[in-house]
KELODO-350893 format. One record per residue (C-alpha): x, y, z; residue in one letter. Coordinates in steps of 0.25 Angstrom, whole numbers, plus 5000, padded with zeros to 4 digits. Example, Ala and Ser with C-alpha at 12.3 -4.5 7.8 and 13.67 -1.06 7.14 Angstrom:
<marpas>
504949825031A505549965029S
</marpas>
This chain:
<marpas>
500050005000X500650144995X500050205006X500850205017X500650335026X499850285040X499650415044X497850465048X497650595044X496450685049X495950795040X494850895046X494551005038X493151105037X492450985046X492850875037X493650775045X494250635042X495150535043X496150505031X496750385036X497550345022X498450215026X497450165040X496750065032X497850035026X498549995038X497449925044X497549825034X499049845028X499849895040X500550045037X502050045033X502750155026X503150075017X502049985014X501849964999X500949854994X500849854980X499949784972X500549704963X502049714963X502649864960X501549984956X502550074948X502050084933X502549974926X501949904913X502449754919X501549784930X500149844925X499249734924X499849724940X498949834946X497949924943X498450064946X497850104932X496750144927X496250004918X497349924926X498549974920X499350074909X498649974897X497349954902X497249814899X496449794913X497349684914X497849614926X498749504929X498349424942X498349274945X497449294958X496149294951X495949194941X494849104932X494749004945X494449104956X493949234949X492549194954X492949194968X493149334966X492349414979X492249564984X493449604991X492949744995X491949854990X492149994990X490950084988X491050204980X490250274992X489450354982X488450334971X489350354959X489750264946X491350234947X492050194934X493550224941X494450114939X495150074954X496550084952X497550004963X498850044967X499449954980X498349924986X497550044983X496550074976X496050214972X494450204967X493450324964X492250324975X491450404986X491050514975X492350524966X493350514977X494750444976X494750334985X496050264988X495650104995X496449984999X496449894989X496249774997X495349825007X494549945001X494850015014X494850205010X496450245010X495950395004X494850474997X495150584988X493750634988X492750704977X493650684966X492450734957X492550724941X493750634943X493950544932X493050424933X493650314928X495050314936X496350374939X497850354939X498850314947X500450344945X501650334956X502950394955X504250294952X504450294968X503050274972X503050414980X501750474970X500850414968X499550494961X498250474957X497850534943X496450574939X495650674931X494450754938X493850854933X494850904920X496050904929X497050784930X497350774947X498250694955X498050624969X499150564979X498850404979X499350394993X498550514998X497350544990X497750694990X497750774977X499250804972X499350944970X500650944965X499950884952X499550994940X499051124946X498651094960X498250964959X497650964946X497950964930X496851044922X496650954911X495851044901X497251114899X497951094886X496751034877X496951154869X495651214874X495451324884X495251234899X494151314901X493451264889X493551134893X492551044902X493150904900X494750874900X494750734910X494450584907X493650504913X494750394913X496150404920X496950424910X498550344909X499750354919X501050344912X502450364918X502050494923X500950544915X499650524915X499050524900X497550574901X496450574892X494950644892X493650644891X493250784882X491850784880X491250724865X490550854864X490950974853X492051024858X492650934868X493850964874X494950874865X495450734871X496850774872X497650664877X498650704889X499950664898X500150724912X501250714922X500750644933X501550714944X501450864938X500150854930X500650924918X500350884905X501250804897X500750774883X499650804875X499050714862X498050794853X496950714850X496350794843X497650844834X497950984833X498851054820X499950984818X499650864825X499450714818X497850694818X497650834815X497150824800X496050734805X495350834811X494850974804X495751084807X495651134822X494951044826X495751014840X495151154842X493651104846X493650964844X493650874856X493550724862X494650634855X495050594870X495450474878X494350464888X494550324888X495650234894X497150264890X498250134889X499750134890X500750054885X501650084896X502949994892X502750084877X502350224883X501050224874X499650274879X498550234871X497250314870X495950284864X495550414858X494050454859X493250534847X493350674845X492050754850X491050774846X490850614844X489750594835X489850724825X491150764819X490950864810X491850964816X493150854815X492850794801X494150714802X494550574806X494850634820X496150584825X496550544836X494950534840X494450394841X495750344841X496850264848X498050344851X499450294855X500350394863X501750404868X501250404884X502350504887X502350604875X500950584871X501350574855X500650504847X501150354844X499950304835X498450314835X497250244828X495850304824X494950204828X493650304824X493850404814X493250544815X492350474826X490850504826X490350384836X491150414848X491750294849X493050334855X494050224861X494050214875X494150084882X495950074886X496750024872X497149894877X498849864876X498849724872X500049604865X499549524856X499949414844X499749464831X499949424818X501049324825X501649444833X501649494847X501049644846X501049744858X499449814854X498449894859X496849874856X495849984859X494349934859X493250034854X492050084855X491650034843X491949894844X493349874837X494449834845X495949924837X497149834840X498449904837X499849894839X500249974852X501450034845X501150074832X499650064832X499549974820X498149904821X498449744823X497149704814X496749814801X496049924804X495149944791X494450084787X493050064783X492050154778X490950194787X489650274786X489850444783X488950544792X487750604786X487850704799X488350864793X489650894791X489950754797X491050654790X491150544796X492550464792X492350384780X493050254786X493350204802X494350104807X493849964806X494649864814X495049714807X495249604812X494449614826X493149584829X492249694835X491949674851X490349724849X489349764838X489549874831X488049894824X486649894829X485349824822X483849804824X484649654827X485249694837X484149744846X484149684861X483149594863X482949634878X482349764884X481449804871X480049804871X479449784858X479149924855X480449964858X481149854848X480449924838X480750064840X482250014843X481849944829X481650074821X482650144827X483750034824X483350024811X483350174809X484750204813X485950154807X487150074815X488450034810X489950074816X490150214810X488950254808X488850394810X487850474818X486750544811X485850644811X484850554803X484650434809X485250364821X486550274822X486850154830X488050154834X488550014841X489650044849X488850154855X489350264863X489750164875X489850034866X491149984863X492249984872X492250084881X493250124892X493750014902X493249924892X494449874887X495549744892X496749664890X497449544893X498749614887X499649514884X498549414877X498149514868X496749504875X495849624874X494449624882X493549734878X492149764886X491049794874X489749854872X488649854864X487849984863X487250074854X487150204852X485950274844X486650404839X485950524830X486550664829X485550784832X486050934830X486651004843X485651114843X486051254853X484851234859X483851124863X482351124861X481251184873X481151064882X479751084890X480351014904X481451144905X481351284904X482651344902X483951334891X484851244902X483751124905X483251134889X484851114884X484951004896X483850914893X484350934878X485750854882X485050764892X484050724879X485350704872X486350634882X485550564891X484050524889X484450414881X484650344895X484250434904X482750464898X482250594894X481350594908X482750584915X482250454922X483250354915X483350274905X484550194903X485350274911X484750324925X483850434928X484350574928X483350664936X483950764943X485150704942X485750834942X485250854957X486250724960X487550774951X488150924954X488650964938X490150904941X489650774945X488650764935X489450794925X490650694928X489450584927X489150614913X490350644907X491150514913X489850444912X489350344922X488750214923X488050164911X488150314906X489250344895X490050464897X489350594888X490750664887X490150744876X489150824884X489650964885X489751024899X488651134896X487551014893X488250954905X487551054912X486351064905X486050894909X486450934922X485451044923X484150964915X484550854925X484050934938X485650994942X485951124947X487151184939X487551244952X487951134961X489451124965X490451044958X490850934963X492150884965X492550884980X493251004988X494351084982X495751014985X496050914996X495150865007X494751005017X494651085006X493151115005X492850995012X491551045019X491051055004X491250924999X490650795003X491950685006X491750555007X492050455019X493350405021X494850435021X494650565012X496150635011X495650734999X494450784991X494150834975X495550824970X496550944968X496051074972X495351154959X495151024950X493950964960X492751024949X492451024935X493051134928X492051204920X492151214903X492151374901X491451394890X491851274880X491951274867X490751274860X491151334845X492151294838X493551374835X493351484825X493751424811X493251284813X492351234803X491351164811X490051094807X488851194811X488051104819X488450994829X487750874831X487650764844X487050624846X486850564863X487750434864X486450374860X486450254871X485150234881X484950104873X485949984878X485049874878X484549874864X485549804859X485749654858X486649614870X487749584873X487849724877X489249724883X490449634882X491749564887X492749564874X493949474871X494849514862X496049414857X497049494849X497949374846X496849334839X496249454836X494649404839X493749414850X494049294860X492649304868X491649414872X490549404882X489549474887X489749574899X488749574910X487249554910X486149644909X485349624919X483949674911X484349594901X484449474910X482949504913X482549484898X483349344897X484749394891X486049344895X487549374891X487049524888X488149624895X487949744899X487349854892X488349974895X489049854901X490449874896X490550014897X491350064909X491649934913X493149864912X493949744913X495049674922X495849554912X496749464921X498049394918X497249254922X496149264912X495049354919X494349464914X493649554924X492449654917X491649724924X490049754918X488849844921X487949724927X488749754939X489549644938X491049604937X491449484928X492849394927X492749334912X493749254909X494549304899X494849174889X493449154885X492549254892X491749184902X491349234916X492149184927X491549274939X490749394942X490549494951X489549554958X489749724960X488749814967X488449894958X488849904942X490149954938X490950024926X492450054926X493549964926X493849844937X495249854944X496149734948X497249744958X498249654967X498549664983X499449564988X499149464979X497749474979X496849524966X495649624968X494549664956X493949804959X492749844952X492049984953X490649954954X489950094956X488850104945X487350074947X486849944938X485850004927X485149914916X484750004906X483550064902X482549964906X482949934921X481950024927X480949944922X481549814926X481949864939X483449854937X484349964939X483250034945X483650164956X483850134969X484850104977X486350064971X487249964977X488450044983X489550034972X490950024973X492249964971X492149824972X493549734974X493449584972X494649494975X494949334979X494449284992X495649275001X496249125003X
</marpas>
């Protein structure tokens, strides 16, 4: 155990008093030492020999494989696997962080976004950095000097990149300016402009850097997806890749000229993987904003919709491959490029395979990005929308099957859930759309596009058995309905509101959100949103929609000002504080926030960064001399419908890439209505999304499901060898760690079980109360 200082301390300020006790529950059960040191699996400095030992990273380790060797667990025992310990989250919230686990200790997200530092073997409270709100969702990093004397915790929250001391849980305010780097500097935009600069994943530590990607925004001009390095011990910027190429650079003949001026998106929101041994970083590039209309960046778009290879220390360009041109479907990569070996052709190649959205799986070599099997450009349908042109071909990959359906038909209607009436209007409404990969959105009729906006693979989705050459992929089947209406300056008269703000905020909600929330607000799919805004300051409310939670996608193209407007038609008061926690460390304003119980040392981060900093009037037009198209157009992510389809809705994906086919695939998890009606083997609708995998050196694959449930598969042929109960559903990744021999699986399991759209009626997933969730550790019963 790195924490090795015994000393109680007792901190009093403005009435608030309690008891920091860092290492007392350590010595209750480990003994204090100042030297005391128990690793978790041999030495925890960075090293490429040693990570797929621990889980100090974010996906398990600098590749992201999710891969871990271990001999404790095995085929013979796995269903012997019990709860170890439980941690509630305390609080009401939906979790994706991945735990990370560094000599015994684990750090988690809980007790309304506050730090927690826990004893891995025992869950017992070391420290609490509470109201840590508009942190990064999914995770954090962890980096240690060469002499193990720093040690930090690195995380986004709220545009600003911050630093926390492992050992204490304080804020290091030697880091940036006071505690904080601003990270809407240097994206060649005024900072004041800009509302969204952060990720909603961790980002990468390498040596001393860590590289950072972002999540923009999909609306008209974004804030563009810049990929950056910092210093981990100074904060200052390191190196910058264009994305979106400015004059001069390789890429920038793609776009129309000027265009880095006021376009946005083409940003790794996703997960980022490092080739360590190689210094190379490998980002899946998202699509450049807005995503379904592109007639202000007629071009093939590089490096949007793209997988990108950089030089970890300089951030130059290595290679890249397009895997959308000039995208017009969203369907940017995000699940982590997975670093693999395989036999190919008779020789032993060092490669790199990034699953997609749309149900391809690109296998390249890592070095020079030369794709192992041909990648063919076909034709594809051109847009009928103005002043569109959609690119003539896209990349079609040989060689590999596709891992779900790529086209929806009257066929393919699910026999569960619809009444007659409803089979026939979904009939017509089939019938009269068009489906197909590529086809573009219209303003004449609608397109179904399967992958839909959370089809595919997403991110967390993706695994490997490195050295085998085995690639796992969690896949999902669902549709998007997609037409393109004309933005208009100002909605229709709307008879429920009486003034300019409600009229524009029912507008958006029409838009974003009825789909599954219902236009009485009541719920649909999703559940119901009256007076939500009475439950969510602004800050808070915000955070949910932008990162998304639950079954809910993340709608990173709403604009803060309509942000505002949903807000206000759902019942909130524009006027209520920020959230965020007090100012600085704990004492500072402490009478004005509320902390949680236990062993707090700090609360909301470095002083000044603890609330969202508002844009200051964004850019709305574009730069003078741009030859834009007059109107703009938009289209809703078209879901709300995720039981339509014939199941299997989701899926557990084996790749071979010896081989180069599809070893097995199985369904994952059961929907529970479905179950009802007769069906078995159907997965989960929404079931892979936000969910993740463990692969073990002995032949287990862990995955995780939203049936609230965790499942050991056995990893030759796919067939289930345990699973576990969890409170309450779950999305993230799982985490798996070592103490003294002994292996743990710890699942975060914080997100209310919902069935879609038809559980009110059959008294599933009804309101009422939730099981308490939490972070769930499974282990071996002792001998």
């Amino acid at each position: 155990m790195f924490f090795n200082n015994c000393n109680i301390k007792k901190i009093t300020k403005g009435g608030f008093s309690v008891n920091i006790q860092l290492t007392l529950l350590l010595a209750l059960s480990l003994g204090c030492s100042k030297t005391t040191k128990q690793s978790l699996i041999g030495e925890t400095n960075s090293s490429g020999n040693n990570q797929h030992k621990t889980w100090k990273d974010y996906g398990g380790g600098p590749d992201q494989s999710k891969y871990v060797l271990q001999k404790e667990i095995n085929k013979s025992n796995v269903n012997q696997l019990k709860v170890a310990w439980f941690y509630p989250t305390g609080d009401k919230s939906q979790y994706q962080f991945n735990p990370i686990i560094v000599d015994n200790v684990m750090f988690v997200l809980a007790k309304n976004n506050s730090l927690v530092a826990l004893n891995a073997t025992t869950g017992e409270e070391i420290w609490i950095h509470a109201n840590l709100q508009g942190i990064s969702r999914r995770g954090l990093n962890y980096w240690e000097s060469k002499d193990r004397k720093d040690r930090r915790l690195l995380f986004m929250m709220n545009n600003n990149l911050q630093a926390i001391d492992a050992q204490t849980g304080k804020s290091i305010l030697t880091f940036g300016n006071n505690g904080i780097v601003d990270l809407r500097e240097g994206l060649g935009r005024d900072p004041k402009t800009i509302s969204r600069a952060q990720s909603s994943g961790p980002g990468r530590i390498y040596e001393n850097l860590i590289m950072l990607g972002s999540a923009t925004g999909e609306d008209y001009f974004s804030t563009p997806g810049h990929l950056r390095a910092f210093d981990v011990e100074t904060g200052k910027l390191v190196w910058t890749f264009h994305t979106i190429p400015q004059p001069g650079e390789y890429g920038y003949e793609t776009w129309p000229k000027d265009a880095y001026k006021y376009i946005g998106g083409a940003n790794t929101w996703g997960e980022i993987s490092l080739d360590e041994k190689r210094g190379i970083a490998y980002f899946p590039v998202g699509s450049p904003t807005y995503d379904y209309y592109g007639a202000d960046r007629i071009g093939s778009n590089l490096y949007g919709t793209s997988l990108v290879a950089l030089d970890a220390r300089t951030g130059k360009r290595i290679w890249h491959f397009q895997l959308v041109h000039h995208d017009i479907w969203d369907y940017d990569p995000t699940a982590a490029p997975q670093l693999i070996t395989l036999n190919h052709k008779g020789k032993k190649i060092d490669a790199v395979a990034q699953a997609t959205k749309h149900g391809y799986l690109f296998v390249f070599n890592r070095e020079t990005g030369e794709p192992l099997w041909p990648v063919e450009e076909r034709p594809v349908p051109p847009s009928d929308v103005p002043g569109e042109k959609a690119w003539p071909t896209q990349p079609f990959p040989t060689g590999l099957p596709t891992f779900l359906r790529q086209k929806m038909t009257v066929e393919d209607l699910s026999p569960y859930f619809l009444t007659s009436a409803e089979r026939e209007t979904w009939t017509k409404r089939i019938q009269a759309a068009k489906t197909g990969l590529f086809t573009p959105p219209s303003l004449n009729y609608e397109t179904i596009a399967v992958p839909g906006a959370v089809g595919g693979a997403n991110w967390g989705n993706t695994a490997a058995n490195p050295e085998k050459g085995m690639v796992y992929i969690l896949a999902q089947d669902f549709p998007s309905f997609y037409k393109l209406e004309k933005r208009t300056a100002s909605p229709g008269p709307m008879a429920a509101a009486n003034n300019a703000l409600l009229q524009k905020g029912q507008t958006h909600y029409t838009q974003n959100c009825q789909a599954c929330h219902g236009a009485d607000r009541q719920g649909l799919n999703g559940p119901p949103l009256v007076n939500v805004g009475n439950k969510f300051n602004f800050e808070n409310f915000q955070q949910v929609v932008v990162s998304g939670r639950g079954q809910m996608p993340a709608f990173q193209h709403i604009d803060e000002g309509s942000l505002r407007e949903i807000y206000r038609f759902l019942g909130g008061n524009l006027g209520n504080p920020a959230g965020g926690g007090a100012p600085g460390g704990l004492g500072l304003n402490a009478g004005s926030v509320t902390l949680p119980s236990g062993p707090v040392v700090a609360s909301g981060g470095a002083p000044g960064g603890q609330a969202l900093k508002r844009a200051v009037d964004p850019l709305k037009a574009y730069p003078e001399g741009v030859d834009a198209p007059k109107d703009k157009y938009f289209t809703n992510y078209g879901l709300g419908f995720p039981h339509i389809m014939m199941p299997p809705w989701s899926s557990i994906v084996a790749y071979d890439l010896n081989k180069g086919i599809i070893k097995w695939k199985k369904p994952l998890g059961q929907d529970l209505l479905a179950t009802q009606a007769g069906a078995k083997n159907t997965g989960v609708p929404r079931g892979s999304q936000r969910s993740g995998m463990i692969v073990t050196s002995n032949g287990i694959i862990f995955s995780t499901a939203k049936d609230g449930k965790i499942y050991a598969f056995d990893a030759d042929n796919g067939e289930t060898l345990w699973t576990g109960e969890l409170p309450t559903g779950t999305e993230g990744l799982p985490s798996m760690y070592e103490v003294n021999g002994k292996h743990y699986l710890v699942v975060n399991a914080s997100t209310p079980l919902t069935w879609g759209p038809k559980s009110r009626e059959s008294g599933i997933g009804a309101e009422g109360p939730q099981p308490q969730g939490g972070y769930v550790v499974f282990a071996l019963p002792n001998n």
